[in-house]
C-alpha positions as CSV (number, residue, x, y, z in Angstrom):
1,X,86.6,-25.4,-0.5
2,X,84.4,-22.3,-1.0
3,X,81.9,-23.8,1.3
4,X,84.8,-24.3,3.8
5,X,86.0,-20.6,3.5
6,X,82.2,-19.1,3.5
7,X,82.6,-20.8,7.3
8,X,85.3,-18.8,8.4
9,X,84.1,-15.3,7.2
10,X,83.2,-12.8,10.1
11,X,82.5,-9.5,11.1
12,X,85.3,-7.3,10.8
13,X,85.2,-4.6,13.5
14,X,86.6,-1.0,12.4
15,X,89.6,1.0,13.6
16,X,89.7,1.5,18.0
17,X,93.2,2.3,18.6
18,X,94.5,4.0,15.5
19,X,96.7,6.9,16.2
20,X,97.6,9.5,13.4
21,X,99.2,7.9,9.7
22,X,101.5,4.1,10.2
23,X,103.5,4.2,7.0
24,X,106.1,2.0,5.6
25,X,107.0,-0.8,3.2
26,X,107.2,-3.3,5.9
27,X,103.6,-5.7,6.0
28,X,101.9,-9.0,7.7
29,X,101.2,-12.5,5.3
30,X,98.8,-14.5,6.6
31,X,98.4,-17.5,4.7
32,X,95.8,-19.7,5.3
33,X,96.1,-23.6,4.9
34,X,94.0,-27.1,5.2
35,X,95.2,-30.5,4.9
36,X,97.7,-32.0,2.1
37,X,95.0,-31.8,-0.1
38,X,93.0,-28.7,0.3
39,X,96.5,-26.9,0.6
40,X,96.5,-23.1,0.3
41,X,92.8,-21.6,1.2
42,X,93.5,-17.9,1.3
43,X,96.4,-15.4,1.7
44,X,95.8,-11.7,3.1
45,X,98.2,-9.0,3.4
46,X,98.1,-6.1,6.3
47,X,99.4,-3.2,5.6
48,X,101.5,-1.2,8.7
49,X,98.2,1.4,8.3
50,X,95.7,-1.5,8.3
51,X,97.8,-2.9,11.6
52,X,97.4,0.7,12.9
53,X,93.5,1.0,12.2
54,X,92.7,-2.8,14.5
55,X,94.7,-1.8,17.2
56,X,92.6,-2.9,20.2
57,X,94.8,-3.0,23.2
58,X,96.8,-0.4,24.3
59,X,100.1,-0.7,26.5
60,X,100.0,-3.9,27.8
61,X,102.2,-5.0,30.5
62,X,104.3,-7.7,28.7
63,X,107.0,-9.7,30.9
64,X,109.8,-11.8,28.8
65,X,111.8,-14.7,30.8
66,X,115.0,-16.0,28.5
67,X,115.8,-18.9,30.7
68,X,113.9,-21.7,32.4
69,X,114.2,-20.0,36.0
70,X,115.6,-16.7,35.0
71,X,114.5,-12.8,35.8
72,X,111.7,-11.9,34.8
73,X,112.3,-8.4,32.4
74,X,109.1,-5.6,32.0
75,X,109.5,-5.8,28.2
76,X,108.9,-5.2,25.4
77,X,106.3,-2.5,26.1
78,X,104.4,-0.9,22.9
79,X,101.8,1.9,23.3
80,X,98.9,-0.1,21.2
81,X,98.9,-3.7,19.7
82,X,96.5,-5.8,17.2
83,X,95.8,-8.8,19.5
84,X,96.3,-12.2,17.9
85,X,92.5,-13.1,17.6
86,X,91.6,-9.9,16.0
87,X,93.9,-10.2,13.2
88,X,92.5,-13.9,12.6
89,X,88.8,-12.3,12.6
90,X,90.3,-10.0,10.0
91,X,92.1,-12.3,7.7
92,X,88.7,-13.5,7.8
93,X,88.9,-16.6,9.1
94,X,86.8,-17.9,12.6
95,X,89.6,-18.2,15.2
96,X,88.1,-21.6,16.6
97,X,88.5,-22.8,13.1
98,X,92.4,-22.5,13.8
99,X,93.9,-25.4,14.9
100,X,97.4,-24.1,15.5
101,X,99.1,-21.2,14.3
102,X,102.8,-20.7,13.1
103,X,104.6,-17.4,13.0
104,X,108.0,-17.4,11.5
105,X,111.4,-15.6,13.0
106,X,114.2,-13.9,10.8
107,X,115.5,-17.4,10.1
108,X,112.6,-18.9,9.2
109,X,111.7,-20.9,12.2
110,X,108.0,-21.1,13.2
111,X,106.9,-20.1,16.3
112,X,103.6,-21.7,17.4
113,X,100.5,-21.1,19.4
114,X,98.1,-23.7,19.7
115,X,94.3,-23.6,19.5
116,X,93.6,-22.1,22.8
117,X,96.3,-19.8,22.5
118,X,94.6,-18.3,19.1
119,X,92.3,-17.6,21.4
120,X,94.0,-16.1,23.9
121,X,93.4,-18.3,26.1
122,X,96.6,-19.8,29.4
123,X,98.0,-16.7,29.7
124,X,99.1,-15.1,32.7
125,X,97.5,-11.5,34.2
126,X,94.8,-12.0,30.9
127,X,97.8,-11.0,28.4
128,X,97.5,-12.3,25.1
129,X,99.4,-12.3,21.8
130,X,99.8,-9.4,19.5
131,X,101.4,-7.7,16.4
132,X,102.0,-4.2,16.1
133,X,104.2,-1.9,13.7
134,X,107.1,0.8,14.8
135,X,107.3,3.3,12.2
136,X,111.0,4.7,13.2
137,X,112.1,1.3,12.0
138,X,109.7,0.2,9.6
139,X,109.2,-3.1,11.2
140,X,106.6,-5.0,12.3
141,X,106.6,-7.2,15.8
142,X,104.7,-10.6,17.4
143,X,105.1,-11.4,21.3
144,X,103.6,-14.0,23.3
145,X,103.1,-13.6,26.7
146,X,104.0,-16.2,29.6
147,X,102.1,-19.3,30.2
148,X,103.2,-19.8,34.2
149,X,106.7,-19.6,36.0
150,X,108.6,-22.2,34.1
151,X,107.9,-21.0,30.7
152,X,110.2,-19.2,28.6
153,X,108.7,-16.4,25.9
154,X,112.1,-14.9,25.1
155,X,112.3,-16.3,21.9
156,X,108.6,-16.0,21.0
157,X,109.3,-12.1,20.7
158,X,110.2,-11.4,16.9
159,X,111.1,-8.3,15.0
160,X,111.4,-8.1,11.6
161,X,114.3,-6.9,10.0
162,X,113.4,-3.2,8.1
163,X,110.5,-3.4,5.5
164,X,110.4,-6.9,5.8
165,X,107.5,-8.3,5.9
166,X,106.1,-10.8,9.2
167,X,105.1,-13.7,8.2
168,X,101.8,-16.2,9.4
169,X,100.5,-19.3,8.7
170,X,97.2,-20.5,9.7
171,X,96.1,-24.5,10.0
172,X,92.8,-25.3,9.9
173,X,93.1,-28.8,9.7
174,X,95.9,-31.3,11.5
175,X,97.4,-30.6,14.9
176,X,100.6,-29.9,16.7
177,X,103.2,-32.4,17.4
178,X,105.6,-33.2,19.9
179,X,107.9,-35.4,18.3
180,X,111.2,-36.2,20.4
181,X,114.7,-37.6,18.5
182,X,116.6,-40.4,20.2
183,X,121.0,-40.7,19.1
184,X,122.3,-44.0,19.0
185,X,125.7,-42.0,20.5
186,X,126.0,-39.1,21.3
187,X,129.8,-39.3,21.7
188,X,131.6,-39.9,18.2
189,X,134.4,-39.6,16.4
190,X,135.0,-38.1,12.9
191,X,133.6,-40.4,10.4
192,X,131.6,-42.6,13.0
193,X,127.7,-43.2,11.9
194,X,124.9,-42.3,13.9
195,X,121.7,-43.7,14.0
196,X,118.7,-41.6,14.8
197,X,115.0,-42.0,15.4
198,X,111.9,-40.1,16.1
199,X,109.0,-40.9,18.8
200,X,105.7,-39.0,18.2
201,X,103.4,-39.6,21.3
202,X,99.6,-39.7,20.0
203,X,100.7,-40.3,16.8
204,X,97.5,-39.3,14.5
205,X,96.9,-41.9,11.9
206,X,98.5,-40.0,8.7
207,X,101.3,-40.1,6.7
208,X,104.4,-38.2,7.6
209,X,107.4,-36.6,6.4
210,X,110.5,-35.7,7.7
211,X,113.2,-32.7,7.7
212,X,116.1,-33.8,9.6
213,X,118.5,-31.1,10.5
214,X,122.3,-32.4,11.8
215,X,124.2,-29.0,12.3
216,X,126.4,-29.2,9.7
217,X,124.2,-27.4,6.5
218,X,123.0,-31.2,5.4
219,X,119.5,-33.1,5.5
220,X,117.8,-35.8,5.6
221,X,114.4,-37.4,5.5
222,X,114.2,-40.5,5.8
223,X,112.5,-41.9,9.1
224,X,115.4,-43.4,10.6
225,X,118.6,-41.7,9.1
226,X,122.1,-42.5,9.6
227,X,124.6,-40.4,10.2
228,X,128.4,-39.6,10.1
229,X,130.3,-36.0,10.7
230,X,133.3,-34.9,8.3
231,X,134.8,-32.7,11.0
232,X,134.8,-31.8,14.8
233,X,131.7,-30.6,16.4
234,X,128.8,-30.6,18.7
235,X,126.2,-30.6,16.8
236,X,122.8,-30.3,17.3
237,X,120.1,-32.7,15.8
238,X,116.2,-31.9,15.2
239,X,113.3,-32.9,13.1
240,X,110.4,-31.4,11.7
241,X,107.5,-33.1,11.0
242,X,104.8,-33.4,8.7
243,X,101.9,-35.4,8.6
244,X,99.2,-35.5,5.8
245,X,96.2,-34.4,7.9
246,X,98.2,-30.7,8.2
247,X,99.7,-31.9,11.7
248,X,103.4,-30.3,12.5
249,X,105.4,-31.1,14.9
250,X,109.4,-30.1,15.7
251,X,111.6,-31.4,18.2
252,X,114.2,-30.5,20.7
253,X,117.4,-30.6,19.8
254,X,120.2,-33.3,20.1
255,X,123.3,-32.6,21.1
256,X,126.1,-35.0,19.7
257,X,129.8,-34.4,20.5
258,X,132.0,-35.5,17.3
259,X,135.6,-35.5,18.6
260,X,139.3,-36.2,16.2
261,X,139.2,-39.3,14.8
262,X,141.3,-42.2,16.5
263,X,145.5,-42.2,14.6
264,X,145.4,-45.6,12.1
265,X,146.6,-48.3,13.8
266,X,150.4,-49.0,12.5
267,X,150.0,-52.7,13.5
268,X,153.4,-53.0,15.9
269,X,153.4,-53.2,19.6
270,X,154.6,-52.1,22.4
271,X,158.7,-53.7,23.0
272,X,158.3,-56.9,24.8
273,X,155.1,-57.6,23.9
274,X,156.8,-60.7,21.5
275,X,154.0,-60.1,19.1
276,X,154.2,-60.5,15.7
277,X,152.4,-58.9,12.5
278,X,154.0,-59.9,9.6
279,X,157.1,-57.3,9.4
280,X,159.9,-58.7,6.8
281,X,162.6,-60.3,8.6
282,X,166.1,-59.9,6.4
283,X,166.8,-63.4,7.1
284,X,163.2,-65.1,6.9
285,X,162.2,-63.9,3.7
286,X,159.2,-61.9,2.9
287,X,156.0,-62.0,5.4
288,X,152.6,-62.9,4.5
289,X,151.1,-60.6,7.3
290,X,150.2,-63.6,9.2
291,X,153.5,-65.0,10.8
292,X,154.1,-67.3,7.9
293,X,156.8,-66.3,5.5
294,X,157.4,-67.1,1.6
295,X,160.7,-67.5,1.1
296,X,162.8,-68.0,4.2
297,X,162.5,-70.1,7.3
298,X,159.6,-70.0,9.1
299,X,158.7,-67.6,12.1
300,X,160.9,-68.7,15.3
301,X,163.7,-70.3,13.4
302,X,167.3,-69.5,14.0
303,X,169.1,-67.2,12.3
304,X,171.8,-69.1,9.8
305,X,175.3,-68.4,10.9
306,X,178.1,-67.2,8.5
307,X,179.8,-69.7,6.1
308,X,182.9,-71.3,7.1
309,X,185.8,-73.0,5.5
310,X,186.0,-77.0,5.5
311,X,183.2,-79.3,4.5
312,X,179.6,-78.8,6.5
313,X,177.1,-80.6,7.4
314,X,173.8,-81.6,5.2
315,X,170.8,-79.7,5.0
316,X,168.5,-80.7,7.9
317,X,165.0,-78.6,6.3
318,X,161.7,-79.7,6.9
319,X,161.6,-80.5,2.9
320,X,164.5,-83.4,3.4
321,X,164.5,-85.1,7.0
322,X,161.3,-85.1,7.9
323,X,161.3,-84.5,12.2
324,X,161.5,-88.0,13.5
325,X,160.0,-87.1,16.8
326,X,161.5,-87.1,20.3
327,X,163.9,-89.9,20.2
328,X,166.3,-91.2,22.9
329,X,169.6,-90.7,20.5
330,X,173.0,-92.0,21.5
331,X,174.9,-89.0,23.5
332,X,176.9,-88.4,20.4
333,X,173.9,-87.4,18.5
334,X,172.1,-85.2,20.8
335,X,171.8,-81.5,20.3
336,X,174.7,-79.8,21.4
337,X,173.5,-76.6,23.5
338,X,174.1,-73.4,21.7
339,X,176.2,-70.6,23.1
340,X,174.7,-67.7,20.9
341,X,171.9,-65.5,21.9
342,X,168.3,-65.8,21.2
343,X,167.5,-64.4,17.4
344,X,166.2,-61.5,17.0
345,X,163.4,-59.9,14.5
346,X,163.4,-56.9,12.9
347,X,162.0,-55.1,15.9
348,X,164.9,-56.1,18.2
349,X,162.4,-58.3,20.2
350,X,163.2,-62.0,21.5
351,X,162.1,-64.4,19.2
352,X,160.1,-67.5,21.0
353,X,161.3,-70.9,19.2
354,X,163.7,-74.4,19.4
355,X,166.7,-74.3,17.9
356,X,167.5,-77.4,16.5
357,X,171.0,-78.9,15.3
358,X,171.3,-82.1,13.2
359,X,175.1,-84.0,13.7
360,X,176.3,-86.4,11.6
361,X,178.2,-89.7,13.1
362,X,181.6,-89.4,11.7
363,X,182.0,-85.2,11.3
364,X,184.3,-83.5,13.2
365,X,183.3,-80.9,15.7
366,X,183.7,-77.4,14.7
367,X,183.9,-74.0,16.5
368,X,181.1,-71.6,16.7
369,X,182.6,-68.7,14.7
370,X,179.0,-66.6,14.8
371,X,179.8,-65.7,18.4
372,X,182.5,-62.3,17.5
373,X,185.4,-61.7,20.4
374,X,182.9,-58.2,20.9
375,X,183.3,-58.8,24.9
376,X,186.9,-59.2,25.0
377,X,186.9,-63.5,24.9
378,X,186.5,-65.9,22.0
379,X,183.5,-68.3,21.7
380,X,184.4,-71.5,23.6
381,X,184.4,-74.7,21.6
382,X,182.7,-78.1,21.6
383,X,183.6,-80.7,24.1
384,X,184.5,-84.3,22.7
385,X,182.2,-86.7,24.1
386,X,180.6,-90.2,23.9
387,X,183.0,-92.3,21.7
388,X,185.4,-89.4,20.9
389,X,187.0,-89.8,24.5
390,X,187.1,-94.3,24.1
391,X,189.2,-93.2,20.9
392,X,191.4,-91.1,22.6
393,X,192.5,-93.9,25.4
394,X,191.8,-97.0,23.2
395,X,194.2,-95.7,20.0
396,X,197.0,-94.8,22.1
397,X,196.6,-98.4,24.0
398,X,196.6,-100.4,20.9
399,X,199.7,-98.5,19.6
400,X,201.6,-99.7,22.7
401,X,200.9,-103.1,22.6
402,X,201.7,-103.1,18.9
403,X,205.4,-101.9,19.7
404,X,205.6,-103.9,23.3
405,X,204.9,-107.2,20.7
406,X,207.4,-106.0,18.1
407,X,210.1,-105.8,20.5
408,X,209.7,-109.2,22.1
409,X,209.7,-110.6,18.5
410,X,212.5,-108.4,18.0
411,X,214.3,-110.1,20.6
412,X,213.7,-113.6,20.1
413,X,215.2,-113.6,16.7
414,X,218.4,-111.6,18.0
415,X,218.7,-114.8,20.1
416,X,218.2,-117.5,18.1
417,X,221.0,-115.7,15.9
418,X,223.6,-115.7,18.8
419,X,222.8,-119.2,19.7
């Protein structure tokens, strides 16, 4: 390692710029680092009068874009600045030994240049970086000029807040990264995962680790995280990575919409539907949830009628007559059409089914009493049929023939008697 740093040592030139006493308790760190296991190679600290003293450019002609397309703005526009290079040189370290460079914002964010960049190399009128110190607010300053007319430098201009220090890191090992994050949605709802992955084009052949970042204060870092958002958003999703050689990469963000979460489904449907989910029917006994019930009649059976006076008929349940089947039964025993309306469940929705009515041979026909005079007419009764209406002619017949023959008897004996 000492070998390593011997390489990087150079000439440090003296003081060009300097301009009267740079005071203040604000400073630049410029750490130094190799790969995961060289680690930390040297730190230096620059004073706002050591800043002063390598000043070696004075008022440059810096031009900031905020946009992709915007205005161009003639800012910011300090008298003298320590370009990027120099203060490498004076950390010391070689700048071509720098294979990126990262300097951080209020927030901590890095902002990087890459090799070519230390070295002032890409940009445009033969700008290059710098750092300079303003003594009326005791802060120092970092800007990188523009690269060509689609780039954007807005954010690459940092301030420090007062007598804070800026802060640099060096790589001298790994490279950067341009690792890009890929949402399975990026339309959820509350409580919905989201799976996420990360693509690194020319991946190096290291080990890496991840920092994922999902807009709501939480992290992961696993490779390929899941997801899921405990309250309305759109948040934005990012990754940093690591890799073991000292590479470094950060991607754009994500932006994933997280709207309410859908109502809990209440399991009825709309009227007329004639669907059924297992709602407890007052006549049918309670419902399993699946159509079938435990201690009434099953789903689609009629709804018993009220008792009446006089004997009735057997039970006809499935437990004691089996169903014989379709039959061709004598008229007498067919099922006698019912005059009440279709059952109804507890929802006040038709209820599809076969209302079925057992007679017995001799029993005598009663009146439907479950039918209420509610429209202003009583419920019409059965009509005799088959043999009731043979009984009806043949009964009164017999009787007349009975008395005819009684009376010719009757008159027989009267005349024998008279003879």
């Amino acid at each position: 390692m000492l070998a390593l740093a011997a390489g990087f040592l150079v000439a440090v030139p003296g003081a060009t710029y300097a301009d009267g006493t740079c005071t203040g308790a604000t400073s630049v760190w410029v750490t130094v680092r190799g790969d995961h296991d060289q680690g930390v190679i040297a730190r230096h600290r620059f004073s706002p009068q050591e800043i002063c003293d390598l000043y070696n450019i004075e008022e440059p002609a810096y031009q900031t874009r905020s946009v992709p397309g915007g205005a161009v703005q003639d800012e910011p526009r300090p008298d003298q600045v320590l370009s990027f290079d120099q203060l490498v040189q004076s950390v010391p370290v070689a700048p071509e030994s720098v294979h990126y460079a990262q300097i951080y914002d209020l927030q901590g964010h890095p902002h990087v240049l890459t090799q070519a960049q230390v070295l002032g190399q890409g940009f445009e009128n033969g700008l290059v970086p710098g750092v300079w110190f303003e003594s009326g607010s005791d802060s120092m300053f970092f800007f990188r000029p523009l690269t060509g007319d689609a780039d954007v430098n807005g954010p690459d201009f940092i301030e420090t807040n007062s007598g804070q220090p800026l802060a640099i890191t060096l790589h001298t090992s790994g490279e950067v990264l341009t690792p890009s994050v890929t949402a399975s949605a990026v339309k959820v709802a509350v409580g919905d995962p989201v799976s996420f992955k990360v693509t690194i084009p020319d991946r190096p052949n290291t080990q890496f680790t991840y920092a994922w970042s999902f807009g709501d204060d939480t992290r992961d870092h696993d490779a390929t995280p899941k997801h899921t958002w405990k309250s309305e958003c759109t948040c934005t999703v990012s990754v940093i990575v690591h890799g073991a050689d000292g590479s470094w990469g950060q991607s754009p963000g994500v932006a994933v919409r997280v709207g309410p979460a859908p109502p809990p489904e209440t399991g009825d449907d709309p009227p007329g539907t004639g669907h059924h989910h297992g709602h407890h029917h007052p006549t049918t006994g309670q419902d399993t949830g699946n159509g079938n019930h435990q201690d009434g009649q099953p789903t689609g059976s009629p709804t018993p009628s009220a008792p009446s006076s006089g004997p009735s008929a057997p039970s006809s349940s499935p437990e004691q007559s089996p169903d014989p089947g379709p039959t061709s039964a004598p008229p007498s025993q067919q099922p006698v059409p019912s005059h009440r309306p279709a059952p109804n469940d507890a929802d006040g929705r038709a209820v599809a089914g076969t209302l079925l009515l057992a007679a017995q041979p001799y029993a005598v026909p009663r009146h439907d009493t479950s039918v209420t005079e509610a429209d202003g007419a009583r419920a019409p009764t059965r009509t005799p049929r088959g043999w009731w209406w043979t009984a009806w002619l043949v009964v009164p017949l017999l009787v007349g023939l009975g008395m005819a023959g009684e009376s010719l008897q009757l008159r027989r004996r009267l005349a024998r008697m008279t003879a």
